[in-house]
C-alpha positions in Angstrom: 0.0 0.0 0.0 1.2 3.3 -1.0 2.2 5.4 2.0 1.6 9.1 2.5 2.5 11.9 5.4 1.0 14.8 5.1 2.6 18.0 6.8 1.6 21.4 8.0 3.9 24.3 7.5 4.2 26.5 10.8 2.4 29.6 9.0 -0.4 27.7 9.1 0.0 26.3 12.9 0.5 30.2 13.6 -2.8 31.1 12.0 -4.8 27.9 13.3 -3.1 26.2 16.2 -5.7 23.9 17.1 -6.3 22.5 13.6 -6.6 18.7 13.0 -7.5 16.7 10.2 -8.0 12.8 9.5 -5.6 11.7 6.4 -7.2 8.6 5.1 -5.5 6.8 2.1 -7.1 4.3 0.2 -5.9 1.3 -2.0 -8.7 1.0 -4.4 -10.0 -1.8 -5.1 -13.0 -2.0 -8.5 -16.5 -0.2 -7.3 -18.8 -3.1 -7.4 -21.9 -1.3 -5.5 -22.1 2.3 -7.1 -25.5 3.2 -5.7 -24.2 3.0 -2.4 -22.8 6.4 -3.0 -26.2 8.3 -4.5 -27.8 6.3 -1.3 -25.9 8.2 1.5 -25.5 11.4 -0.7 -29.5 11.6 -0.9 -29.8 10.4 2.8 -26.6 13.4 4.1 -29.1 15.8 2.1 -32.0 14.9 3.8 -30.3 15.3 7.6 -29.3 18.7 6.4 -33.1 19.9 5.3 -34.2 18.4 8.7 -32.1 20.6 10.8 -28.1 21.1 11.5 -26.3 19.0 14.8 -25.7 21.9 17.4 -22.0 22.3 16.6 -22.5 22.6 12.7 -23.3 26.7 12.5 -20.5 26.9 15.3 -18.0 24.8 13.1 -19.3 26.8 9.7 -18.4 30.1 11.3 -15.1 29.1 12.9 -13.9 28.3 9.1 -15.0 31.8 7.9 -13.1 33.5 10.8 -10.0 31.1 9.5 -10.1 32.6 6.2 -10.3 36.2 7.5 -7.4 35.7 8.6 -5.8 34.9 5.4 -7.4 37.5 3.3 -10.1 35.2 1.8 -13.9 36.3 1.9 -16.0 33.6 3.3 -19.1 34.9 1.6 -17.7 35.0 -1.5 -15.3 32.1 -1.7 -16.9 29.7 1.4 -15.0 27.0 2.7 -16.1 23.9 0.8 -18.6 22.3 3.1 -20.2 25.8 3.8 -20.9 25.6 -0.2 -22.3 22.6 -0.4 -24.3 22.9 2.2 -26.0 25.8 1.1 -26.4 24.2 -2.5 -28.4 21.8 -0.8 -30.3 24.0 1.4 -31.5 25.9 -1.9 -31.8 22.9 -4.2 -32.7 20.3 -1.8 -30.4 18.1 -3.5 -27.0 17.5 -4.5 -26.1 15.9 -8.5 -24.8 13.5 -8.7 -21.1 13.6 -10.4 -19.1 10.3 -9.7 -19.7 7.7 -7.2 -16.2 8.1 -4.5 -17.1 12.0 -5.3 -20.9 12.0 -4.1 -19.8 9.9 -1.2 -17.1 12.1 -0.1 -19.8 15.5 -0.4 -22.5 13.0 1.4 -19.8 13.4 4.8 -18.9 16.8 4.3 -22.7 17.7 3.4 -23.9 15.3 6.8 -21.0 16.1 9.1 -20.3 20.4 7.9 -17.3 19.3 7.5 -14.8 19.9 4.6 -13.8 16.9 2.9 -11.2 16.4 0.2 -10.3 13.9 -2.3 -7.3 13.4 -4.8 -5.5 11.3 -6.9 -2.1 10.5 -5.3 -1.2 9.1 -8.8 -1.2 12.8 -10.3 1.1 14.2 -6.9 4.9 14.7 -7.2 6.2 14.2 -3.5 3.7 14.2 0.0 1.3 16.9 0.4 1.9 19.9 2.8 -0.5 22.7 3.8 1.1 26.1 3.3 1.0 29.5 3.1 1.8 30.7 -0.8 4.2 33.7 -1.7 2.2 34.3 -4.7 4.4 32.2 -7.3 3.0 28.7 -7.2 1.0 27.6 -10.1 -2.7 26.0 -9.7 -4.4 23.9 -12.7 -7.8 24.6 -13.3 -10.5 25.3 -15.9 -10.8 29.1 -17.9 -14.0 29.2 -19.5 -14.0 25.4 -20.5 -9.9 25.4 -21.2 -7.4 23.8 -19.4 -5.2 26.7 -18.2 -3.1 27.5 -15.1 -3.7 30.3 -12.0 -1.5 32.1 -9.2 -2.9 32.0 -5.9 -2.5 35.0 -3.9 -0.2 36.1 -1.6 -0.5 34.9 1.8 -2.6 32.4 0.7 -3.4 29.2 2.3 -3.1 26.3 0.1 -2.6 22.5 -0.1 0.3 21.4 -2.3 2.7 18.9 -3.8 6.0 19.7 -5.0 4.8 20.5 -8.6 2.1 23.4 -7.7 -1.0 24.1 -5.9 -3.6 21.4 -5.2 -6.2 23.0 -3.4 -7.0 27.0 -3.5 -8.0 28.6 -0.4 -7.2 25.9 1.9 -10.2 23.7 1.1 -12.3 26.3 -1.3 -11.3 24.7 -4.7 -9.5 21.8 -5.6 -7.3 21.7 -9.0 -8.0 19.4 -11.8 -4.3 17.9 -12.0 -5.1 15.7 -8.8 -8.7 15.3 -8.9 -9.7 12.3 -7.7 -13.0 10.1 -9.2 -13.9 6.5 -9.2 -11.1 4.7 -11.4 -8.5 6.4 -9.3 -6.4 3.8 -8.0 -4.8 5.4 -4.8 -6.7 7.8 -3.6 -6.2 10.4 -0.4 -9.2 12.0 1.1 -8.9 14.8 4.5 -11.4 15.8 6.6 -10.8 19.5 8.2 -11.6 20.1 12.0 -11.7 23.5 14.3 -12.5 22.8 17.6 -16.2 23.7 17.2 -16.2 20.2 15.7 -15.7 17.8 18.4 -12.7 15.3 17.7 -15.2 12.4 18.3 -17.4 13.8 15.6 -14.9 14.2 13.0 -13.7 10.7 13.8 -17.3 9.3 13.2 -17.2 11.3 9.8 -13.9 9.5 8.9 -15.5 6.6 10.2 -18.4 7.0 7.9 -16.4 7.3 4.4 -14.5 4.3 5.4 -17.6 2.3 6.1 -18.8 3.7 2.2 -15.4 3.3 1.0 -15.3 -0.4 2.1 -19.1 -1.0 1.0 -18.9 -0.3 -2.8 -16.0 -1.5 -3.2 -14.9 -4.6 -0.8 -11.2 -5.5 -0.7 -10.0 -1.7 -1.1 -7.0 -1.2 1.4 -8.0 2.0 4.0 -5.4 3.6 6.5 -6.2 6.7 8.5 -4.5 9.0 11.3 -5.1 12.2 13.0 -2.5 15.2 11.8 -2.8 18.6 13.5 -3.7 19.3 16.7 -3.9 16.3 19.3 -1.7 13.8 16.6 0.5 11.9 18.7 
C-alpha cells in the first residue's frame, strides 16, 4: 500500500493552532456497488433539510473566521462544506457527479465538514498545507480550457512539489489531482476546528471508510489524525 505523510507548515499552525485533520488513504479496489454512494449522498441531504447538529453553525463560522485571517472572503469564496451545504439548502439536493465524489460530499454535506479527495497518482512528493508567496501555479478550468492560476499572496493552500492542489485551503481543488472513481490510490482529509468535536470528526472518517469499504470490498484503508492532538 502506498504510503503518504502529510505535513503542516508552521504559517499555518500560527494562523490555526488547534487544527486537526484525518488523512485517510485508500488502496482502491474495483466499485462493485455504485448506488451506495447516490444512497448516502440523498440520505446526508436529507439530515441537512431536517435541521443542522448543534456544533454545525458553530464549526461553519469558525472556518470563515479562518479565512479572515488569510485574506479570503468567506461569503464569497466559502470554505467547501459551507458551499455545499448551502447548495443543498436551496436545491434540496446534491447531483450527482461520480460515485467516491458523491460519497465524499455525502460526509462533508452530513457532518459540515470539509472533505477532500485526490488522486495520489497525479502528486509529485507528499502533500503539505502552506501558506503561498504568490508564485506557485494551480491547474484549473478558464471558460472550458485547461489553463493554469497564481494563488494570492499569503494564501493558504494545499500542495505537492509541482504546484497548488487546493485554493483557499479547502475552497477549490485543482484538476491535476482530482480524484473520481477509477482512481487507484486515492487520499481524502477531513478538516476540523474545535467547534467540531474530535469524536465527531472521527465518526465522519468513520463514515467514508464504512462507504469506501461497501462499494467497493477488498480496497485497502489507513487513516490518522494530523494537526492538533496527533501523537
Amino acid at each position: 500500500m502506498q504510503s503518504l505523510l502529510p505535513s503542516i507548515e508552521q504559517d499555518v499552525i500560527n494562523l490555526a493552532p488547534e487544527f486537526r485533520a484525518l488523512s485517510i488513504v485508500v488502496e482502491a479496489s474495483p466499485i462493485t456497488h455504485p448506488h451506495i454512494a447516490q444512497e448516502i449522498l440523498h440520505q446526508a441531504c436529507q439530515s441537512v433539510a431536517r435541521g443542522s447538529a448543534s456544533w454545525a453553525d458553530a464549526h461553519m463560522a469558525a472556518w470563515a473566521d479562518v479565512f479572515r485571517k488569510f485574506g479570503a472572503k468567506p461569503q464569497r469564496t466559502p470554505c467547501s462544506a459551507e458551499s455545499l451545504r448551502k447548495r443543498v439548502l436551496r436545491d434540496g439536493s446534491l447531483a450527482s457527479i461520480d460515485p467516491v465524489v458523491d460519497l465524499y460530499n455525502a460526509i462533508s454535506i452530513q457532518y459540515a465538514v470539509p472533505v477532500g479527495g485526490e488522486n495520489i497518482e497525479a502528486y509529485v512528493g507528499s502533500p503539505r498545507l502552506a501558506v503561498t508567496d504568490g508564485t506557485e501555479l494551480f491547474d484549473t478550468i478558464k471558460e472550458g480550457t485547461p489553463g493554469t492560476e497564481s494563488p494570492e499572496p499569503g494564501e493558504v493552500i494545499w500542495r505537492d512539489n509541482k504546484g497548488v492542489t487546493c485554493r483557499r485551503w479547502n475552497w477549490r481543488q485543482g484538476t491535476r489531482t482530482r480524484l473520481n472513481a477509477n482512481s487507484r490510490h486515492m487520499w481524502f482529509i477531513l478538516e476540523g476546528l474545535p467547534a467540531m468535536p474530535l469524536e465527531v470528526l472521527t465518526e465522519a472518517g468513520d463514515k467514508l471508510i464504512e462507504g469506501l469499504q461497501l462499494m467497493m470490498p477488498g480496497a485497502q484503508i489507513e487513516s490518522m489524525l494530523i494537526g492538533s492532538g496527533a501523537e
